[in-house]
SETORDREN-424831 format. One line per 2 residues: number of its first residue (from 1); their letters; for each residue x, y, z of N, C-alpha, C. Coordinates in Angstrom, 2 decimals, padded with zeros to 5 digits. Atoms other than C-alpha are relative to their C-alpha. Layout:
N
NUM	A	X Y Z X Y Z X Y Z ~ ...
END
This chain:
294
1	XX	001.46 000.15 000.03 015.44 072.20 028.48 -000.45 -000.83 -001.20 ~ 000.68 000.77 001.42 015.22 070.88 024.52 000.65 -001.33 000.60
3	XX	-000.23 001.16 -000.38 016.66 067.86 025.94 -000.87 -000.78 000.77 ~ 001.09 000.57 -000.64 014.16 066.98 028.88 -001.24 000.06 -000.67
5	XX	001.31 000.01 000.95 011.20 068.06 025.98 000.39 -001.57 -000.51 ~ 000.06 001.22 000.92 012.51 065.44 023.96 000.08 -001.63 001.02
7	XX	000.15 001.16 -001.12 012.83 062.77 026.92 -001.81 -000.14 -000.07 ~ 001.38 000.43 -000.44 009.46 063.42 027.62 -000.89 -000.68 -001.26
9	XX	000.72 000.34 001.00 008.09 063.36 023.92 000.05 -001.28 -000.56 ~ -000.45 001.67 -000.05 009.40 059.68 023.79 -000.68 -000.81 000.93
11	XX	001.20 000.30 -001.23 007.78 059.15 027.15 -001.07 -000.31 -000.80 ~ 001.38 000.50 000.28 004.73 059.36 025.84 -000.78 -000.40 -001.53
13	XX	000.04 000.74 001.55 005.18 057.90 022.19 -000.21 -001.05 000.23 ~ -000.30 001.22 -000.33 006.65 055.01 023.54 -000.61 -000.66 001.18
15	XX	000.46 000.66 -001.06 005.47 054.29 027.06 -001.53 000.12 000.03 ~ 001.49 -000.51 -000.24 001.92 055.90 027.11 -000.37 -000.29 -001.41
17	XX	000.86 000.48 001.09 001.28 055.00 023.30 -000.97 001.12 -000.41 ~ 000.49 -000.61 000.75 -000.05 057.96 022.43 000.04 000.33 -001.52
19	XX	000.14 -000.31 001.29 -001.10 059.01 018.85 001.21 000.86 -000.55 ~ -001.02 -000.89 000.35 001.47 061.03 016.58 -000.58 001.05 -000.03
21	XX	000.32 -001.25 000.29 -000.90 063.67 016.31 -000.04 000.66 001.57 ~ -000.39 -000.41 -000.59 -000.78 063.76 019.85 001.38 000.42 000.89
23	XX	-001.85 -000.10 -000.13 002.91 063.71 020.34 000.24 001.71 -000.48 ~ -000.43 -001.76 000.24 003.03 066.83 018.26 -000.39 001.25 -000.09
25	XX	000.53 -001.71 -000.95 000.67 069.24 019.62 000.61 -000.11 001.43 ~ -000.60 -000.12 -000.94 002.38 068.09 022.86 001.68 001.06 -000.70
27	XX	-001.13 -000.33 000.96 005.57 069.16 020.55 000.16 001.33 -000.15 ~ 000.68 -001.13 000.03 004.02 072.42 019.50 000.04 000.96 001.22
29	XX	000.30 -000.81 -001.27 002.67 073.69 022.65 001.42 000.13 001.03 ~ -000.93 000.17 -001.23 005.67 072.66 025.03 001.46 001.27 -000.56
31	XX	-000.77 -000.98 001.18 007.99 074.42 021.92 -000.07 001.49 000.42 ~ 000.70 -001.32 -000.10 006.17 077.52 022.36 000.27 000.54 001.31
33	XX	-000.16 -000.08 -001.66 006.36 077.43 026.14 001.47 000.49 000.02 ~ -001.25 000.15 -000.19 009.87 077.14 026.33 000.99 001.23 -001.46
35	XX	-000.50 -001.20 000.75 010.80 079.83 023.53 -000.56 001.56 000.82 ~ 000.27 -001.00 -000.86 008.78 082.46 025.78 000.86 -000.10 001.22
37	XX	-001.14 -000.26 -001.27 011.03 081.31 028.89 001.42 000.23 -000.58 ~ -001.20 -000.46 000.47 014.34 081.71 026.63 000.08 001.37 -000.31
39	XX	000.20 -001.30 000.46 013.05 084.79 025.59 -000.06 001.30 001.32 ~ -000.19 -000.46 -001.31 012.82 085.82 029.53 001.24 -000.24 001.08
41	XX	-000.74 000.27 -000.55 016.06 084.77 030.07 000.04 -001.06 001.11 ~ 000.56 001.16 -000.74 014.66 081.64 032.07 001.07 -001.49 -001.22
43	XX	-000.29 001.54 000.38 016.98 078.26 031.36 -000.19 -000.90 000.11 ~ -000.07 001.15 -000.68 016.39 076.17 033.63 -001.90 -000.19 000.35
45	XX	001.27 000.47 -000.23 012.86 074.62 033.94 -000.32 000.14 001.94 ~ -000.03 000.07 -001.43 013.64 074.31 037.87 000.21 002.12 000.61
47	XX	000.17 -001.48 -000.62 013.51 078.52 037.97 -001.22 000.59 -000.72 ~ 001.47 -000.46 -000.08 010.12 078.68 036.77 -001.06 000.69 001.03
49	XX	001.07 -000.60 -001.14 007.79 080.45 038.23 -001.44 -000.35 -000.45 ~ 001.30 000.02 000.52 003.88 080.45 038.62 -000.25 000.93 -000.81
51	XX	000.74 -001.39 000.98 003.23 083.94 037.15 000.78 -000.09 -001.27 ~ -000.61 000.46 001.84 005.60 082.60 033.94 -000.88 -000.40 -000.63
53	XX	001.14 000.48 000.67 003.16 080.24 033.47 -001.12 000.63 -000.20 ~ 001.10 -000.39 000.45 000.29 082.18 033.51 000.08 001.52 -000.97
55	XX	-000.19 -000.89 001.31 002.24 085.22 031.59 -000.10 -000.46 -001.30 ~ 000.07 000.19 001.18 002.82 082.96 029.12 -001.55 -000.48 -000.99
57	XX	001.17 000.06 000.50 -001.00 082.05 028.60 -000.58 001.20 -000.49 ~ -000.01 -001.19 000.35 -001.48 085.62 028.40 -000.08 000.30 -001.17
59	XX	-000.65 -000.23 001.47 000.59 086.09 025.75 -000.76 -000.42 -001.26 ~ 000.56 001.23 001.06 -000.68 083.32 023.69 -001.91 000.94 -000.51
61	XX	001.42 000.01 000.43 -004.29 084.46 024.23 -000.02 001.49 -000.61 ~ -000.51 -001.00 000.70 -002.77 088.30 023.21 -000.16 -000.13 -001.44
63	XX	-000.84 000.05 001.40 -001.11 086.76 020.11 -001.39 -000.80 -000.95 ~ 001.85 000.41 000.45 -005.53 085.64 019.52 000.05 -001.27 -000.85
65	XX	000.38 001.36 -000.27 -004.96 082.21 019.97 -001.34 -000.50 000.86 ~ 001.11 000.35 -000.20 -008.19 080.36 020.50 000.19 -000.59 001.65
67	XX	000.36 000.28 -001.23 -009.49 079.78 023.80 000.59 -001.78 000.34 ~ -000.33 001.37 000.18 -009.13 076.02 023.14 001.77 -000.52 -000.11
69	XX	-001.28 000.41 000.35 -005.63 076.41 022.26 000.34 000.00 001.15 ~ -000.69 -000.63 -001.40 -004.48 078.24 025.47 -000.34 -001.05 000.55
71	XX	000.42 001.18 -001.42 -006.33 075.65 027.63 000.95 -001.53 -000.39 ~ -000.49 001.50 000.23 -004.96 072.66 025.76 001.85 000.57 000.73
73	XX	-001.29 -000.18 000.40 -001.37 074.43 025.85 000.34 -000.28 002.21 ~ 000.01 000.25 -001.07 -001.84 074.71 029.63 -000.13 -001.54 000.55
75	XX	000.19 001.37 000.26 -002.79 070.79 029.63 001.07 -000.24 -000.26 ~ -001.15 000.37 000.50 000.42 069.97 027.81 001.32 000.44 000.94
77	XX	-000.83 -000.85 -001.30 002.33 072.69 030.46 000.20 -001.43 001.36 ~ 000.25 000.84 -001.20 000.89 070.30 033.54 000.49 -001.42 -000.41
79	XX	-000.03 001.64 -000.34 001.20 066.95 031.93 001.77 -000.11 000.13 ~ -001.33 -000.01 -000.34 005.19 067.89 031.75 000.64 -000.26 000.97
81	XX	-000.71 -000.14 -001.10 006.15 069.05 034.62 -000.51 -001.22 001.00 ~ 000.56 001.27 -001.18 003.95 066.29 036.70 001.19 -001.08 -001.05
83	XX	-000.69 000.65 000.57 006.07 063.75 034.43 001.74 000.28 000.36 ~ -001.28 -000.48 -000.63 009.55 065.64 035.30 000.02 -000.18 001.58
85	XX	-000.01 000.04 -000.87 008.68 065.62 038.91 000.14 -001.42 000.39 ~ 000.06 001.65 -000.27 007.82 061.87 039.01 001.49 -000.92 -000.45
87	XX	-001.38 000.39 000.41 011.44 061.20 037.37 001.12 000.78 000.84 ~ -001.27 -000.77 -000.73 012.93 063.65 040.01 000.92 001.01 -000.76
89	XX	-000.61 -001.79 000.69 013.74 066.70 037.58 -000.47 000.51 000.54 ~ 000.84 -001.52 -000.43 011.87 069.22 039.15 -000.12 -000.28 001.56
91	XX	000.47 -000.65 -001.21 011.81 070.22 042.43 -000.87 000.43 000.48 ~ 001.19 -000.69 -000.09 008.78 071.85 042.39 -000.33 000.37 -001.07
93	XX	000.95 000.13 001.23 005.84 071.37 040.41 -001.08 001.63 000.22 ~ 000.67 -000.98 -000.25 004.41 075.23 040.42 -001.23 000.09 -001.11
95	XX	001.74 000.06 000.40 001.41 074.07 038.08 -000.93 -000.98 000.39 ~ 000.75 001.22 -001.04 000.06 071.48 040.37 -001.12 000.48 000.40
97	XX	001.38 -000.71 -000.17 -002.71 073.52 041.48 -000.89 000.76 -001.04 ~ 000.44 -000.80 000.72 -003.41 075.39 038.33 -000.90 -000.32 -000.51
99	XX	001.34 000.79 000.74 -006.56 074.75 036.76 -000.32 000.92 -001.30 ~ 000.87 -000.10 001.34 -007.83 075.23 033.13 -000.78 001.25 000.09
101	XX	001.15 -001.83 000.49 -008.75 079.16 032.19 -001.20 -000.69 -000.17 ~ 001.49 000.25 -000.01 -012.45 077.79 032.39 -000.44 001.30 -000.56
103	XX	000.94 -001.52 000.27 -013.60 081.56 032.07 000.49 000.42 -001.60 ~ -000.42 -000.46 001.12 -011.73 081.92 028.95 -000.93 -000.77 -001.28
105	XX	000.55 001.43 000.20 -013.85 078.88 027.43 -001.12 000.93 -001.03 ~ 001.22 -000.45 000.64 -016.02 079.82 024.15 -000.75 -000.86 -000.08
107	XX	000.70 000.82 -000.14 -018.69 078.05 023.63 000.50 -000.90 -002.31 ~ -000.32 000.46 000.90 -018.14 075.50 020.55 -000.76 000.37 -001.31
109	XX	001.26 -000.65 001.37 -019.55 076.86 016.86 -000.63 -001.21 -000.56 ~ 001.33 000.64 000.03 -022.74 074.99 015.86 -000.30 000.41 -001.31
111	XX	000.89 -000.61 001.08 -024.84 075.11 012.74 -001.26 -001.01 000.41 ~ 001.29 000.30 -000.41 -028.58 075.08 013.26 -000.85 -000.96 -001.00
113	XX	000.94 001.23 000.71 -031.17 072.15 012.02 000.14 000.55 -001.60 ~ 000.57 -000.62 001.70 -031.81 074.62 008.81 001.48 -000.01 -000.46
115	XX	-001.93 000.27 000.77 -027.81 074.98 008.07 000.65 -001.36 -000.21 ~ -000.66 000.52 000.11 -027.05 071.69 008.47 -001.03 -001.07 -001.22
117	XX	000.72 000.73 001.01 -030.19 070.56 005.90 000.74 001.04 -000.87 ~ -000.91 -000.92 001.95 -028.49 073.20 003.05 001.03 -000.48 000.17
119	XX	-001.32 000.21 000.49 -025.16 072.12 003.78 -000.13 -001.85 -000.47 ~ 000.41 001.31 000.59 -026.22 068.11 003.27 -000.48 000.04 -001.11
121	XX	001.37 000.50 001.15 -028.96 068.72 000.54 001.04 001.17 -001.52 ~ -000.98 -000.37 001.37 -025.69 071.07 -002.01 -000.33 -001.23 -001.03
123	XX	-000.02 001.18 001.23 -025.99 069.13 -004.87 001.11 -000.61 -000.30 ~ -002.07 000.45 000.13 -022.65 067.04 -004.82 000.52 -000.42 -001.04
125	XX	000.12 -000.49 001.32 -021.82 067.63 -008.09 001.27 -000.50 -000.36 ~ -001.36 000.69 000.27 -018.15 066.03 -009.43 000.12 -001.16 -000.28
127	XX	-000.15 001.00 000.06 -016.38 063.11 -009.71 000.19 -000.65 001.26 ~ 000.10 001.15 -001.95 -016.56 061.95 -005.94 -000.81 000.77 000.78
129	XX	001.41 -000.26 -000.58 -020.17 062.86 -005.57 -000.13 -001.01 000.99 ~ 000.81 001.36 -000.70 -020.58 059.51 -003.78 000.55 000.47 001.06
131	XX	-001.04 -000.08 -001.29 -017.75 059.61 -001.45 000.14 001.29 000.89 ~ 000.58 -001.28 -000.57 -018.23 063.14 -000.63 -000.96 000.45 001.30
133	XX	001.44 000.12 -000.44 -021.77 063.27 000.26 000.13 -001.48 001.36 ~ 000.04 000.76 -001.23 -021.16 059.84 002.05 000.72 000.62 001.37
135	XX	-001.35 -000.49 -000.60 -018.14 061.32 004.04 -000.44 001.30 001.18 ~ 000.74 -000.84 -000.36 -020.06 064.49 005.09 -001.14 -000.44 001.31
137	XX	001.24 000.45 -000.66 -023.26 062.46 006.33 000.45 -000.37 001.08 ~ -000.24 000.88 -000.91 -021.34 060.03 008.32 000.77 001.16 001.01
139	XX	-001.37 -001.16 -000.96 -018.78 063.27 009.81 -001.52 000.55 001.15 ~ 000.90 -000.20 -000.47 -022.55 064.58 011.19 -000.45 -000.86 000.18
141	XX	001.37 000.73 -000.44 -024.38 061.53 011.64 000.84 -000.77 001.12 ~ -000.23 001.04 -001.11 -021.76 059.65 014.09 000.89 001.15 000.98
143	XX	-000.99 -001.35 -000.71 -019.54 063.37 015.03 001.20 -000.96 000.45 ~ -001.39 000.31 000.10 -016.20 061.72 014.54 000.71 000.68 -000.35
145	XX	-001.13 -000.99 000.34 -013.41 063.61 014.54 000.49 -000.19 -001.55 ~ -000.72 000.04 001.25 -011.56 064.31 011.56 000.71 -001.00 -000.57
147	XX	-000.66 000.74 000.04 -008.94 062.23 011.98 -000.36 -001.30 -000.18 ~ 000.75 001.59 000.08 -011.10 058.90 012.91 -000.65 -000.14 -001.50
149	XX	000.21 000.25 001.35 -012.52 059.41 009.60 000.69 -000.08 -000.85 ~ -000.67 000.49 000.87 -009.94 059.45 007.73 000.83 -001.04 000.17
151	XX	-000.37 001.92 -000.06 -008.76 056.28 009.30 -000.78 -000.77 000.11 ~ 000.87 001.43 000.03 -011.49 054.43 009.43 000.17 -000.71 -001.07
153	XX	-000.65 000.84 000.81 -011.23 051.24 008.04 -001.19 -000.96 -000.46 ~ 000.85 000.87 000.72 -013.38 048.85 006.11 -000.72 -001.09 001.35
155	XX	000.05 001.12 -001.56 -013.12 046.45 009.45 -001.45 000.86 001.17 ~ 000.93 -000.75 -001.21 -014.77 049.11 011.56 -001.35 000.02 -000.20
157	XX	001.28 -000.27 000.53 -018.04 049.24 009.52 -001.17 -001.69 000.58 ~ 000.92 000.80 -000.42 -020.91 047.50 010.65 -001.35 000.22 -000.31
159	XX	000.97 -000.49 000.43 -023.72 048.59 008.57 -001.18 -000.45 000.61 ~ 001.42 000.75 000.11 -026.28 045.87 008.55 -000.40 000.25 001.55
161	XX	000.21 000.08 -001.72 -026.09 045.92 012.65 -000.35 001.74 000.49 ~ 000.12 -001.40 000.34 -026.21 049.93 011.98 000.70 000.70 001.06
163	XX	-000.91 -000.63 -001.05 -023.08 051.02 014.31 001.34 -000.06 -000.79 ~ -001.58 000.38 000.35 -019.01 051.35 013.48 000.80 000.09 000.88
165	XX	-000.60 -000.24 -000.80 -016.41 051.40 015.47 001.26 000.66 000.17 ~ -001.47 -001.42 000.34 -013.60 054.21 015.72 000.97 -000.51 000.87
167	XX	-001.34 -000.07 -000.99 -010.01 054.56 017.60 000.49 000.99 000.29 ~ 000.03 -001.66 000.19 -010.10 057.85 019.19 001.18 -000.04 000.94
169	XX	-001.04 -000.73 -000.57 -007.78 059.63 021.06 000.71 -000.86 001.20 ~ -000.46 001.09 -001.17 -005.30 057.56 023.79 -000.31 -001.49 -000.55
171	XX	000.56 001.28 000.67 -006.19 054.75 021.07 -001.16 -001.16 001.16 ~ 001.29 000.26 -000.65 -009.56 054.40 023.05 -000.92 -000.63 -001.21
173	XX	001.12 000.11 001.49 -011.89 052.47 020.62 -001.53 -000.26 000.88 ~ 001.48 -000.01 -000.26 -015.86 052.76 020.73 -000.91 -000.03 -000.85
175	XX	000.88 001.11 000.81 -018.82 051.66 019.15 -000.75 001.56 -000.36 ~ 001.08 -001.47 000.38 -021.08 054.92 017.52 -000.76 -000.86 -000.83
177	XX	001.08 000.54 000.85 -024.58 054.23 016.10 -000.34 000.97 -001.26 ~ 000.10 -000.95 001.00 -025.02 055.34 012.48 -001.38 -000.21 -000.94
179	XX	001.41 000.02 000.53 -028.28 056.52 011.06 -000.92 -000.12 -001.26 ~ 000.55 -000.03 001.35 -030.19 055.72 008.22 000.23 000.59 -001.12
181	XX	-000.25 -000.67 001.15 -029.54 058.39 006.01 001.82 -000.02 -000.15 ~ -001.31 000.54 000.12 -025.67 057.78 006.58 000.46 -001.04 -000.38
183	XX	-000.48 001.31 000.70 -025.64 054.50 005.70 000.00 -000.18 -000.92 ~ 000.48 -000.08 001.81 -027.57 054.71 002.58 000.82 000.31 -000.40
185	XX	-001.04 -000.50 000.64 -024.90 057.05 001.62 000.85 -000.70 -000.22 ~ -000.89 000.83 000.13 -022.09 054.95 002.57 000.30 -001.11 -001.07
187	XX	-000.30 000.68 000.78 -023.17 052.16 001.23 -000.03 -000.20 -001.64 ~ -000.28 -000.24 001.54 -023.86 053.74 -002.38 001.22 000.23 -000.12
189	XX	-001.20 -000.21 000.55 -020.47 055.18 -002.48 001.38 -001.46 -000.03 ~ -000.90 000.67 -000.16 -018.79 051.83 -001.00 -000.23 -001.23 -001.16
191	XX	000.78 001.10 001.30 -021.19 049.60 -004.11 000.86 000.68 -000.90 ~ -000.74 -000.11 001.16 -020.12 052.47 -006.66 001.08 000.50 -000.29
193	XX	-001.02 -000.73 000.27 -017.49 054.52 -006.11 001.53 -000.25 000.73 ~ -000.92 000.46 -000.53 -015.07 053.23 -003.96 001.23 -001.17 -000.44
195	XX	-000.71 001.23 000.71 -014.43 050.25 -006.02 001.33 000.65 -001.28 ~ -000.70 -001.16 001.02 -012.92 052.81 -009.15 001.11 000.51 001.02
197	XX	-000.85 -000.23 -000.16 -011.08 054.34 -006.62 001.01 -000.50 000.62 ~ -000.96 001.01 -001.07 -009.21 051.54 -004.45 001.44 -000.43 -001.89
199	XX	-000.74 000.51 001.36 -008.12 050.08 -008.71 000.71 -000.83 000.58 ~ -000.04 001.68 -000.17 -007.86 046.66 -007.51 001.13 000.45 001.22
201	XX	-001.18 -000.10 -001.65 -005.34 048.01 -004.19 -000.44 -000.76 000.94 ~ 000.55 000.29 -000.90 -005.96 046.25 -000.86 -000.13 000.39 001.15
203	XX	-000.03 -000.84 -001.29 -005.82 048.85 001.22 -001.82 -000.14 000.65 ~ 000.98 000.23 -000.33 -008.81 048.76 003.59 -000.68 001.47 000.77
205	XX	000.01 -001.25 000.11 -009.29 052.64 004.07 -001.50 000.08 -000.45 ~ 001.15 000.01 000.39 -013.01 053.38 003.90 -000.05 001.33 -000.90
207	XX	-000.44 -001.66 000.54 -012.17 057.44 002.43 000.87 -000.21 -000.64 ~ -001.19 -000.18 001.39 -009.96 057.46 -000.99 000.18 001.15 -000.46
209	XX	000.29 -000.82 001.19 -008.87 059.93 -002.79 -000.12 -000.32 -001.09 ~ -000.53 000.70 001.13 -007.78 059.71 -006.16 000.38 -001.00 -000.31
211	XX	-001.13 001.07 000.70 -004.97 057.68 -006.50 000.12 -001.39 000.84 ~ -000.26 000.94 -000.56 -006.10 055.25 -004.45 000.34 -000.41 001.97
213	XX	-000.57 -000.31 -001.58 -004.77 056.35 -000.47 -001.06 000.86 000.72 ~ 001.54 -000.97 -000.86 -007.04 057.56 002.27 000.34 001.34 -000.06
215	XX	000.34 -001.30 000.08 -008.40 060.58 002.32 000.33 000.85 001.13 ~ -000.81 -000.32 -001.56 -006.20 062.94 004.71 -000.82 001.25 000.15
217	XX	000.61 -000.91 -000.94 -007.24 065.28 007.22 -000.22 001.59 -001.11 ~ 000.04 -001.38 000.70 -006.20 068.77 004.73 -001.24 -000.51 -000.92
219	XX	001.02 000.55 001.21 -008.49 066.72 001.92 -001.29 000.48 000.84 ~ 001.77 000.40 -000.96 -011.75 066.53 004.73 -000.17 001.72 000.09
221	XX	000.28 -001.44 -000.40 -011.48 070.23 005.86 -000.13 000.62 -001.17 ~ 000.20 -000.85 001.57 -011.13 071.45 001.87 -001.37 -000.36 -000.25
223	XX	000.69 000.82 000.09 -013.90 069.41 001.44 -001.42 000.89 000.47 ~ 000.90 -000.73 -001.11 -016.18 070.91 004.54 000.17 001.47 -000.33
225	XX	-000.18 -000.98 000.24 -015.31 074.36 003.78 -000.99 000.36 -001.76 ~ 000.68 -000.33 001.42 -016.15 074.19 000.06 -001.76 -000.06 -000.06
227	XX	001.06 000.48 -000.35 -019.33 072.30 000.91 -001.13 001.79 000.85 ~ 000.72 -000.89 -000.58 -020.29 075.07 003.01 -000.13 001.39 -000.13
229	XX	000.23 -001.02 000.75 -019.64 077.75 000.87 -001.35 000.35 -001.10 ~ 001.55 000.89 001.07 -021.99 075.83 -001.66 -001.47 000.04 001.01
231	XX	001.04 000.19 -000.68 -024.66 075.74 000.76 -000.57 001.54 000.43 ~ 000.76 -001.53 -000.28 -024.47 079.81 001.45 000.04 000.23 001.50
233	XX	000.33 -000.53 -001.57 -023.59 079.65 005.23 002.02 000.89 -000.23 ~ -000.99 -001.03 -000.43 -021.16 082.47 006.25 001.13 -000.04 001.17
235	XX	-000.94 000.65 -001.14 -019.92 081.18 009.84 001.38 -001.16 -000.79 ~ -001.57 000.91 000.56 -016.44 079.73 009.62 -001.05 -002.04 000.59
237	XX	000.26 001.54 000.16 -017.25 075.66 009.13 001.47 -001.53 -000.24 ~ -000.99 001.02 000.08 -014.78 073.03 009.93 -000.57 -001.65 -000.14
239	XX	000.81 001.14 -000.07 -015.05 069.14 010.07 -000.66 -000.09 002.03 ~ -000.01 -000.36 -001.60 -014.96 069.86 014.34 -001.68 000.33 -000.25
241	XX	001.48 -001.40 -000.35 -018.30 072.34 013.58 -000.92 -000.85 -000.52 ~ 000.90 001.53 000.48 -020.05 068.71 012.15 -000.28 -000.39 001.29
243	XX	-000.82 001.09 -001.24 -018.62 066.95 015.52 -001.01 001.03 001.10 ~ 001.39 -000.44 -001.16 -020.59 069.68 017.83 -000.80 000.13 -000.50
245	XX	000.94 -000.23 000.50 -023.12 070.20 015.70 -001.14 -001.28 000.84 ~ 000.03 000.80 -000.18 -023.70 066.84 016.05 -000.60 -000.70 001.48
247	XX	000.05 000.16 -001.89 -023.62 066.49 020.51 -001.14 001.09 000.12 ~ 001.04 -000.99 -000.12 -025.82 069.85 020.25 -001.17 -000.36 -000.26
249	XX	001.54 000.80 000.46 -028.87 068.09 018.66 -000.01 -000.53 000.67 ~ 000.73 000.93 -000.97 -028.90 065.25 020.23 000.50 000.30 001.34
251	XX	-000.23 -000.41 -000.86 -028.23 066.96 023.43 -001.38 000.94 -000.04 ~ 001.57 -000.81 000.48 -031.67 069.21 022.02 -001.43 -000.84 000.22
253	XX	001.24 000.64 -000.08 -033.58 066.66 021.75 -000.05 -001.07 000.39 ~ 000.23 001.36 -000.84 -033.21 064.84 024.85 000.74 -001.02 000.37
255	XX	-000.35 001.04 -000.31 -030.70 062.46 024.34 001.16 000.29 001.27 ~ -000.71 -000.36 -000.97 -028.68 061.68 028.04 001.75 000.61 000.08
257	XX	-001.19 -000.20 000.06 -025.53 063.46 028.71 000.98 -001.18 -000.23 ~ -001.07 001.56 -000.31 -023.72 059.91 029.27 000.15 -000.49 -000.98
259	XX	-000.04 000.30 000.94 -024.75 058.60 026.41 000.99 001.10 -001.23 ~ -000.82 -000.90 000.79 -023.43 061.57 024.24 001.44 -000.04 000.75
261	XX	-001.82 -000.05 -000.13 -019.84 061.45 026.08 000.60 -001.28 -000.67 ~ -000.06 001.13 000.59 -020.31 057.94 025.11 000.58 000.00 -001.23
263	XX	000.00 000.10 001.19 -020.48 058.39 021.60 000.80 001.36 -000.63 ~ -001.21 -001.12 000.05 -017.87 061.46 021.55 001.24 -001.03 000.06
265	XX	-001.66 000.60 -000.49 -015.25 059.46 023.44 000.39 001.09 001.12 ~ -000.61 -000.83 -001.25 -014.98 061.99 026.10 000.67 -000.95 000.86
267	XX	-000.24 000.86 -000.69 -013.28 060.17 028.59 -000.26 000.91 001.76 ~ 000.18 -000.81 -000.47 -014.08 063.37 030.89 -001.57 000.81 -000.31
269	XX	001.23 -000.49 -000.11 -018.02 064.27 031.48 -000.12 001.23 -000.50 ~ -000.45 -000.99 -000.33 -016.81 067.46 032.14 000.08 000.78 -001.47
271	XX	-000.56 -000.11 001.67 -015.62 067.77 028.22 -001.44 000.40 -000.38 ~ 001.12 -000.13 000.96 -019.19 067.20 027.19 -001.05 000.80 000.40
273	XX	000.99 -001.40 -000.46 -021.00 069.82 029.43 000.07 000.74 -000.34 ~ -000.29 -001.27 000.43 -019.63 072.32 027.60 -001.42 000.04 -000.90
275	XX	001.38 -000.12 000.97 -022.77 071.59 025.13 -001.43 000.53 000.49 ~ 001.64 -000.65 -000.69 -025.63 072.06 028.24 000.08 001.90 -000.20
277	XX	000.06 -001.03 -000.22 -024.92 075.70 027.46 000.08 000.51 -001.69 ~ 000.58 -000.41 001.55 -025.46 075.78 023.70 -001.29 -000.09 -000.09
279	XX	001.66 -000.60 000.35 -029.40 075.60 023.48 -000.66 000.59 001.01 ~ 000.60 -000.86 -001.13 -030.77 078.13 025.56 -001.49 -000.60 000.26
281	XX	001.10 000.50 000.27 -033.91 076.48 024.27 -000.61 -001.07 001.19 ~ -000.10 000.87 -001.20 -033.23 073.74 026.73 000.08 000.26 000.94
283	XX	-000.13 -000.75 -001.85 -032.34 075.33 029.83 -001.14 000.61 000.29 ~ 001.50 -000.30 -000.02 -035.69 076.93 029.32 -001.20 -001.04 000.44
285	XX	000.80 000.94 -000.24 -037.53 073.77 028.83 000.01 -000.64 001.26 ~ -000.30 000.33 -000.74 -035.96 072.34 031.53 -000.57 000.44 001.54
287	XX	000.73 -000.70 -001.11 -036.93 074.91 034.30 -001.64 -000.12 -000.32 ~ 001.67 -000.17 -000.28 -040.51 075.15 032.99 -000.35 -001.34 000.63
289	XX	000.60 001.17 -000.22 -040.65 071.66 033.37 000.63 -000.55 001.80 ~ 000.11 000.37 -001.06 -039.30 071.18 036.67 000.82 000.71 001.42
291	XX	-000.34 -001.38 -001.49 -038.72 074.68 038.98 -001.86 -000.13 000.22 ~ 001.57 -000.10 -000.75 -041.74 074.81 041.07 -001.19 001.18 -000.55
293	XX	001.07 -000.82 -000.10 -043.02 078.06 040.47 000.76 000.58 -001.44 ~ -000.32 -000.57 001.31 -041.83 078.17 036.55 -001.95 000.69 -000.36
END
């Protein structure tokens, strides 16, 4: 079985061009999978069963793994075996019909208009006040993943035109519009502080740390966490809880679903509906404004 994992995890390094970060939650999850069927005395991928697969989601969601995990892990389950089948390993694909625990599905954590003015307006206090504060604005003002921010690149910026352009997931790139008060930021930290920390390098990394090298993913989340300790909110706060924050507003106030998958990168509608069920506020408005006998 660790043999056809690793066939596949090449598969889709090499042929499909996926990201490394997606290589190794495929890595992860498939890992995991396959230590619960050794553990059931299961060797052979071709004596799987359906109710394996869905014991082993079980388990997972037992062992109070996040809703998100289980579903992705199931995702990673299907894209396998459809991949083994199409190469003529498998005999039978018994997750071909299975569909995505939907019911298991939390809704994504949010911070409200007033949380996300205290966690912006901390006083950013240090020696990479600039970059900080910029870093923050732009994570809420365009809801880029973690990752895209800490690769974005000098190239991608497009201030004056007031948009940038990312390389998200399936190295999909897309254009996000960035708002006034994000830019400002930006471009103070990229006038004063950025220059100190590049020390004449030519890396083109818009996020530095210290010594010069972009600013990695553990750096952004220390970052967001601290930030939001400083600000006095209690809910757990990631750079992610920027990223819906982010689709939830302007999903509040109006702007079209399409557009917001747009400027996510969903490549799946479906992905970004999960948000019509964060403002109750809306589903309200909505009926008054157009059930007959609201």
């Amino acid at each position: 079985m660790q043999a056809l994992l690793d066939q596949f995890l090449d598969y889709v390094a090499l042929e499909r061009g996926l990201s490394d970060n997606t290589r190794q939650a495929y890595a992860s999850d498939l890992s995991a999978f396959m230590a619960f069927l050794r553990e059931r005395g299961v060797e052979s991928l071709n004596a799987v069963k359906r109710q394996q697969v869905l014991d082993f989601l079980m388990d997972q969601r037992d062992r109070g793994l996040s809703t998100n995990t289980v579903s992705r892990r199931l995702v990673a389950i299907k894209v396998f075996f459809r991949y083994l089948q199409q190469e003529g390993l498998l005999t039978a694909n018994v997750t071909e019909l299975m569909e995505s625990p939907r019911l298991w599905k939390i809704l994504p954590g949010t911070l409200t208009y007033r949380e996300v003015e205290r966690f912006l307006r901390v006083p950013p206090g240090g020696r990479y006040a600039a970059r900080n504060q910029a870093l923050l604005e732009t994570l809420y003002g365009t809801g880029l993943r973690v990752s895209e921010a800490s690769h974005l690149s000098l190239d991608d910026l497009h201030l004056g035109e007031g948009y940038l352009r990312c390389m998200g997931k399936g190295r999909k790139e897309r254009v996000v519009p960035i708002g006034g008060t994000a830019r400002a930021t930006l471009e103070k930290y990229l006038a004063e502080q950025r220059p100190v920390l590049a020390k004449g390098r030519p890396g083109r990394a818009v996020f530095l740390g210290c010594r010069g090298q972009p600013l990695g993913r553990k750096a952004i989340w220390n970052l967001v966490r601290a930030r939001a300790r400083g600000a006095g909110i209690t809910k757990p706060v990631k750079p992610h809880t920027l990223r819906h924050s982010f689709a939830s507003h302007l999903l509040a106030n109006g702007a079209p679903l399409r557009v917001i998958q747009e400027m996510l990168g969903h490549s799946d509608i479906a992905t970004t509906q999960i948000y019509t069920h964060v403002d109750p506020s809306r589903l309200k408005s909505i009926h008054a404004q157009y059930h007959p006998r609201a």
